[in-house]
N, C-alpha and C positions, 0 to 999 in steps of 0.2 A: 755533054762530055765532061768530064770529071778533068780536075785543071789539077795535077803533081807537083807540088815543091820539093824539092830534095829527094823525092821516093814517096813522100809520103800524098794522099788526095789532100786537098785547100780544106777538107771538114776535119778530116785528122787531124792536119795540122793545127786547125784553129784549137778544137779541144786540149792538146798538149801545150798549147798555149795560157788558155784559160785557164786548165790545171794548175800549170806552173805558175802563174799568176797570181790562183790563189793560195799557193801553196806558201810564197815570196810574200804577200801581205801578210798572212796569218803568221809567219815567223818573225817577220817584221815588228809585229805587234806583239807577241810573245816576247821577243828582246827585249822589247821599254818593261815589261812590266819585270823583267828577272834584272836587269840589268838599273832600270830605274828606282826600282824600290827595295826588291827583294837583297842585292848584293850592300846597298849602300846602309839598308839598316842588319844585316848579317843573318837575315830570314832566310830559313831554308823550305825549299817544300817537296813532293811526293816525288817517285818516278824516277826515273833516268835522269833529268836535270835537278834533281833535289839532291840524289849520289854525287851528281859531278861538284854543289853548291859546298856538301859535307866538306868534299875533296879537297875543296877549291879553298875552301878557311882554313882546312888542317895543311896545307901546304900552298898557300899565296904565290909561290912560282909561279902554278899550275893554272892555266887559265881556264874558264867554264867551257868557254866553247871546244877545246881540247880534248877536255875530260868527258866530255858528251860525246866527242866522235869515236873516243877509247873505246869507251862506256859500249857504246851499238854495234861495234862488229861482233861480238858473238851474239847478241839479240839479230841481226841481221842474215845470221847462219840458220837461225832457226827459224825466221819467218818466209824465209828460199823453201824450204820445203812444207809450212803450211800454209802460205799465201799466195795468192795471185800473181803471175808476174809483173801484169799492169802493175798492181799495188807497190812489190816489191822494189820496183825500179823508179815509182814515184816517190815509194818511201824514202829510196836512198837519195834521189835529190832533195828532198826534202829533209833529209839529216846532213847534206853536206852545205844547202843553204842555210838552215838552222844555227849549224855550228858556227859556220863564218859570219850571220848574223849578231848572234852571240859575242862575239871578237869584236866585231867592227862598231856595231850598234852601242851608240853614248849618251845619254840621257839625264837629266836631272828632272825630277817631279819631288816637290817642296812638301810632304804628308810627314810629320813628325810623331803627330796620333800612333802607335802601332796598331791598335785595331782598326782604324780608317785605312790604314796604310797597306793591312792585310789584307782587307776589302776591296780597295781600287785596284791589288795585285790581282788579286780572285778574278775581278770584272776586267780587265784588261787581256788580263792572259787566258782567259774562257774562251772569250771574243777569239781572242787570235787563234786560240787550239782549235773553235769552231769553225772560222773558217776554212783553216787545214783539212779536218775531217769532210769538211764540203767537195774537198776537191776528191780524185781518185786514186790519193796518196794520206801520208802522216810527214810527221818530223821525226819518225822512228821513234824507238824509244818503245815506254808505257803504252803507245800508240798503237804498236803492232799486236802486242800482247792482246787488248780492247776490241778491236777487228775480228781476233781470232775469234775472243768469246763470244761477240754479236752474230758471228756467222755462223759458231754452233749452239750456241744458249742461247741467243737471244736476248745478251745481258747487256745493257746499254750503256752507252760508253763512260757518260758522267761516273758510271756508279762501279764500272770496273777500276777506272781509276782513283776513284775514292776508295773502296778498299782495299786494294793495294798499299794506299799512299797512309792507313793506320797500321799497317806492320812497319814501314817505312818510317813514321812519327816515334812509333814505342820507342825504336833502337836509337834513332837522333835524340831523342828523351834522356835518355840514359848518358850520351857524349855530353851533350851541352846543357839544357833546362828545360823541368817540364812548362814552363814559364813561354819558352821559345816555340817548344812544339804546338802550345797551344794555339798563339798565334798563327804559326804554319796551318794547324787543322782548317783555324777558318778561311785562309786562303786558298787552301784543297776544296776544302765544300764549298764555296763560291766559285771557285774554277769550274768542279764538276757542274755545277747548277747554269751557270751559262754556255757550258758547252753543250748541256744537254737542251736549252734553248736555242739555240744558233743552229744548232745539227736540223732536230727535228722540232722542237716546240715552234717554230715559225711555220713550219706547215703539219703540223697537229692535225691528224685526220679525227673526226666524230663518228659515234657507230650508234643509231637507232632503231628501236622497237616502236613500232607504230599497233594499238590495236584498236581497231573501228569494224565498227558497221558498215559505214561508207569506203571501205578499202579502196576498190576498182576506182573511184573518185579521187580519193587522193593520191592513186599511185598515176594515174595520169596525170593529176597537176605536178610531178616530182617528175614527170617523162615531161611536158612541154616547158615547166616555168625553170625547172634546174637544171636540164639534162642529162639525169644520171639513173643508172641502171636501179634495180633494187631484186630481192628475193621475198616471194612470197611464203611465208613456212605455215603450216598446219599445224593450228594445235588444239586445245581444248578447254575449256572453263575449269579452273579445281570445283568448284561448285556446284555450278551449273550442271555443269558434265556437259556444255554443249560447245560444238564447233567452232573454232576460231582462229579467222586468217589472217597473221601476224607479217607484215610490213617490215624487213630487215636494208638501211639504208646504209651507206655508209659516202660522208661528204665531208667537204672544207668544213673549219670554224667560220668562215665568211660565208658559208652556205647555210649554217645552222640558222639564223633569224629568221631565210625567207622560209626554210621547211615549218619551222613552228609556225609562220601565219597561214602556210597553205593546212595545215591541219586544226589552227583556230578558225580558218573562213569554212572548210568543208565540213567539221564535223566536231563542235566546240567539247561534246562528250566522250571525245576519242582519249586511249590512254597511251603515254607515248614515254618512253625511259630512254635518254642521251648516257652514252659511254664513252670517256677515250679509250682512244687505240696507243698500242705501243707502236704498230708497225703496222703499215698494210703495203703488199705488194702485189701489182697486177697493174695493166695495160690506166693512163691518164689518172686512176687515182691514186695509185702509189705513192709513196714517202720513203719507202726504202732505199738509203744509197746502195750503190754496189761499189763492191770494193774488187 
């Protein structure tokens, strides 16, 4: 019997939980690194919070977290009608946490280096966007924008908002220094590079080509010793011209070592090509989030 808090089952609720969770760490952690390093050396970067950063110098009133919640109601209007509501309604907590983060969140981190400086920015505030994106929300923003495109391009997240965030640099270029934007750049490409570890490079799925003699052989030791399905495809020698059944896998990085021994113990002259994947989606080996 399914146990109700508030309306909602004890699994639902846990999940909105979890979400929220990670939705309040990862902004968390995004705070120290705009608020630790980025404000106090007057670094700006991509995005919805790089606009509010601009703002935020050219009129010191104006607080960052503010100028971020300004900033996303009509980004907000737009993702009501192409996003999920799940998403959108995580999104919006996760921009009104963000924001009050942003405000409340106080920090000092001691990096005077600006290129180290932009670097810990990068790694910290990756971190934190990664884990947002892990949940079933963003912190709005450049966020929503990235979502849209992965669910119909296919375009991954790091890299939507990295180009983005160099029309965003030219024009900051041009206010303040190309001196400054550069700095920004590498804070961008470091942000996108470990969000897009965090997201999915931690579960990085592998796709292999197996071609042997001993097929049947080793496609059983990948059924008992790994437990995962495979396809067997039909093909043919260019050479040869003769028949050839081609072993198509797809598994963890932590499963990649035992497959390569079960095809060095079965059949040491087998020939066998590893690719990653950008995304695979389907029942236990997926990596794809849903948004």
């Amino acid at each position: 019997m399914a146990v109700r808090i508030g309306g909602l089952q004890q699994g639902t609720f846990r999940q909105v939980v979890w979400n929220l969770g990670l939705i309040f760490i990862g902004s968390a952690i995004s705070a120290v690194a705009i608020n630790g390093i980025l404000v106090p050396l007057q670094f700006f970067s991509g995005g919805f919070a790089g606009l509010a950063l601009i703002l935020h110098y050219l009129f010191p009133v104006l607080p960052v977290g503010v100028l971020y919640f300004l900033l996303n109601v009509p980004l907000f209007a737009l993702g009501w009608q192409h996003v999920g509501r799940r998403f959108f309604l995580y999104s919006l907590a996760g921009m009104v946490v963000f924001s009050g983060l942003l405000k409340w969140v106080s920090v000092t981190i001691p990096v005077k280096d600006p290129i180290l400086a932009a670097m810990l920015a990068g790694i910290i505030g990756g971190a934190g966007g990664g884990i947002i994106f892990r949940s079933l929300g963003s912190s709005g923003g450049l966020d929503i924008l990235s979502v849209m495109l992965l669910q119909r391009f296919s375009i991954r997240l790091g890299t939507t908002s990295l180009g983005f965030n160099l029309v965003v640099l030219m024009g900051a270029a041009a206010i303040y220094s190309l001196e400054k934007a550069l700095y920004a750049l590498i804070y961008i490409y470091v942000y996108a590079y470990v969000t897009n570890v965090v997201v999915s490079g931690l579960s990085q799925r592998k796709a292999a080509f197996i071609i042997s003699s001993r097929w049947q052989e080793i496609s059983r030791e990948i059924f008992d010793r790994l437990n995962r399905g495979l396809t067997i495809i039909e093909g043919r020698g260019g050479y040869t011209g003769q028949k050839e059944d081609i072993l198509y896998v797809v598994l963890t990085f932590r499963e990649l070592p035992r497959l390569k021994q079960i095809v060095r113990q079965v059949d040491p002259k087998a020939f066998m090509v590893v690719t990653d994947t950008l995304e695979v989606m389907g029942h236990r080996i997926g990596n794809q989030p849903h948004w």
